[in-house]
Wavefront OBJ file of the C-alpha trace (Angstrom):
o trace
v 206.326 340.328 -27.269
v 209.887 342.077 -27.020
v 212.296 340.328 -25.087
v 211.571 342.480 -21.698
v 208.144 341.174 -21.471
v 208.571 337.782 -21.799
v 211.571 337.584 -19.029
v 208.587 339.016 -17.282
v 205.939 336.699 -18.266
v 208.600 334.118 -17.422
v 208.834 335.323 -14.187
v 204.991 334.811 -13.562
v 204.259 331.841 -15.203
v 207.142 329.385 -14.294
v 209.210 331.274 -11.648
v 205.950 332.055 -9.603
v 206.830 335.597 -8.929
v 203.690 336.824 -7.030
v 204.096 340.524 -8.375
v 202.070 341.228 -11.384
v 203.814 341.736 -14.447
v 202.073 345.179 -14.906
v 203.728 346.319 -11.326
v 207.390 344.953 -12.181
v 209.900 347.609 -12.712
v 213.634 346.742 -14.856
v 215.672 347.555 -12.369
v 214.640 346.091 -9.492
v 216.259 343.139 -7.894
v 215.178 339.885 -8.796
v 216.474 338.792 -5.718
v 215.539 341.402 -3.338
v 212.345 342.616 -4.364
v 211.199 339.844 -6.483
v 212.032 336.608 -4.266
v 214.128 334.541 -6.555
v 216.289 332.495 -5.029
v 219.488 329.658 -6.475
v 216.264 327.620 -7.906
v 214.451 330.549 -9.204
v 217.548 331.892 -10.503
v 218.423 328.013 -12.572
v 214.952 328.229 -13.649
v 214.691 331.267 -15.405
v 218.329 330.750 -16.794
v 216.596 327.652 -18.679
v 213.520 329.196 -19.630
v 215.213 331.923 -21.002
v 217.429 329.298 -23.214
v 214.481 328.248 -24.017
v 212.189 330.649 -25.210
v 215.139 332.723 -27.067
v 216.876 329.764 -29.047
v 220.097 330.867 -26.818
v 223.202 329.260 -24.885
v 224.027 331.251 -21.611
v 227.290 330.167 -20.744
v 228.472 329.764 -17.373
v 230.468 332.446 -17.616
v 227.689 334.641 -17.860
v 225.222 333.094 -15.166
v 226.518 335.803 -12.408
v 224.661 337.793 -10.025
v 225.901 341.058 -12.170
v 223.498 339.369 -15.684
v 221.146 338.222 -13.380
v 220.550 341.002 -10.993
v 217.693 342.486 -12.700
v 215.281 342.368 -15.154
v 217.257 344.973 -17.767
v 220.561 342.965 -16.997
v 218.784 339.879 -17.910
v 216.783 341.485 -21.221
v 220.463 343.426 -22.153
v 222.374 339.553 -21.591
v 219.571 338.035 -24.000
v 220.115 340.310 -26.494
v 223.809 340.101 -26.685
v 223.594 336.669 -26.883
v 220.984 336.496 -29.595
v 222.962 339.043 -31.427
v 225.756 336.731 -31.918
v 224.267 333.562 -32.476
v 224.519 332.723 -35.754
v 221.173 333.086 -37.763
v 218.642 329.988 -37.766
l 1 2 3 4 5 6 7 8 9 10 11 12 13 14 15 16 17 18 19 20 21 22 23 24 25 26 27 28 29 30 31 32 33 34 35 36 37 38 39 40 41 42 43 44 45 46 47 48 49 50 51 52 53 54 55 56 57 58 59 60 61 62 63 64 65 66 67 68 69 70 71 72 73 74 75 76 77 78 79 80 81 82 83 84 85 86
């Protein structure tokens, strides 16, 4: 699973985003057109951490890396990029 559909998958099964994961679309707003709000938003930070082995710094837990699901795939990526390998 690349890292696009399992922010998804995240969003279904411990966000509790009521769209199906076949219907979601990159660039829409997680806030707008998915429903997350501060809690949703805290959660998925922490899954994310989670499921990627990553840190995401305050510095980068802002509306502009969080805004959508590409934002939040592209912010993974850069951060698993420079980790150092396990």
């Amino acid at each position: 699973m690349n890292v696009t559909d399992t922010i998804k998958d995240i969003l279904v099964t411990d966000v509790f985003v009521e769209v199906p994961v076949d219907q979601m679309r990159d660039d829409e707003s997680l806030r707008d057109v998915y429903g997350l709000d501060s809690l949703g938003f805290v959660e998925l930070r922490a899954q994310c951490e989670s499921r990627f082995s990553v840190t995401i710094p305050a510095d980068d837990f802002t509306p502009e890396h969080f805004h959508t699901i590409a934002d939040v795939a592209a912010l993974v990526e850069r951060l698993k990029s420079s980790s150092p390998a396990r």
